[in-house]
N, C-alpha and C positions, 0 to 999 in steps of 0.2 A: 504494500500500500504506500503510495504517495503522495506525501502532500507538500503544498507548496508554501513554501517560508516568505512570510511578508520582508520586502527589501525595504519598505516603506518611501514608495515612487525613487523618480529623482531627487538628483544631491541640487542642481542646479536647472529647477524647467526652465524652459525659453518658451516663447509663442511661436507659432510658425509664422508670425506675419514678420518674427526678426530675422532669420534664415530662408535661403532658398529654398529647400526640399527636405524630407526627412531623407528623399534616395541620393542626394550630394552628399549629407556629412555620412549616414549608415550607420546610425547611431543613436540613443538618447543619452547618451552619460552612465555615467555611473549612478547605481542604485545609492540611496542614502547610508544603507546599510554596509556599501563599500566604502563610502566616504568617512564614517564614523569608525570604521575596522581602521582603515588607512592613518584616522589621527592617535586612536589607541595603539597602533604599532610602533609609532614616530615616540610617544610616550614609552613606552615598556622596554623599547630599545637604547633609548638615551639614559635610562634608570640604569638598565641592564637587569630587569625584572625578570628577563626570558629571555631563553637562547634563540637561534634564529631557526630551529627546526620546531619550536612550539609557538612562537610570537602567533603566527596566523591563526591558528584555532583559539585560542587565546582572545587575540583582539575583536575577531567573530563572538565569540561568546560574551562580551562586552557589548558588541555593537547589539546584538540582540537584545541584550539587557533595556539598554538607551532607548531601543525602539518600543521594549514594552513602557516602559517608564513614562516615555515621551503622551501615550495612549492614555494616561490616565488623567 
């Protein structure tokens, strides 16, 4: 069974009346969820809180925290 983990949209929406096409860039960004992973790893790394073979799961299970957090 699979289910799908909320990323909590984009980190940075745009409108499309500000860009050409979604088929020019091929893209929407990063999810929020990678944005929030990405600042807890820049943290945990510069601590030296965790090695680099855990940092990502790690700052994933933070960034989910955030998102539930954020929910309430």
């Amino acid at each position: 069974m699979t289910t799908e983990r909320d990323d909590g949209g984009q980190a940075f929406p745009r409108s499309m009346g500000v860009s050409d096409s979604r088929a020019d860039h091929g893209s929407e960004g990063m999810s929020l969820r990678d944005y929030f992973a990405a600042k807890a790893m820049v943290a945990f790394i510069s601590r030296g809180e965790c090695g680099a073979l855990e940092v990502a799961p790690f700052a994933y299970r933070h960034a989910d925290q955030m998102l539930k957090e954020r929910k309430r």
